[in-house]
Residue, then its C-alpha position, 0 to 999 in steps of 0.5 A: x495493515x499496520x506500521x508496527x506489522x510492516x515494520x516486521x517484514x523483510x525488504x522483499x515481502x514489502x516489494x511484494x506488498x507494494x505491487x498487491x496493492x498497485x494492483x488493487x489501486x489499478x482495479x479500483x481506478x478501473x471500477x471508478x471509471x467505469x462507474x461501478x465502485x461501489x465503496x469510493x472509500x477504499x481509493x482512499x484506504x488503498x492511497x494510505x496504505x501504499x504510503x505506509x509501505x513506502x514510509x517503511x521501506x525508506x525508514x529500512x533503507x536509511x536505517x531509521x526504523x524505529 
């Protein structure tokens, strides 16, 4: 997902957002673990898009979206 979509949501669509993908990071963490991640790229696409999240989350708080 995109910036510019996350930009769009309400605080409480990105809170639920951001737990979907703990969630998915959790599993992922699990499957690498366990040796059975079959694509280690997706860690690193999950990481990003938490981050992106957070960044969007913040930019509302502070009123800095742009």
């Amino acid at each position: 997902m995109s910036a510019t979509e996350l930009r769009g949501k309400k605080p409480a669509e990105l809170e639920e957002a951001l737990l979907e993908l703990r969630k998915e990071q959790f599993s992922l963490r699990m499957l690498r673990g366990t040796g059975q991640l079959a694509r280690p790229s997706e860690m690193r696409r999950v990481r990003k898009e938490i981050a992106r999240v957070k960044t969007v989350m913040t930019e509302q708080k502070t009123g800095n979206a742009s």
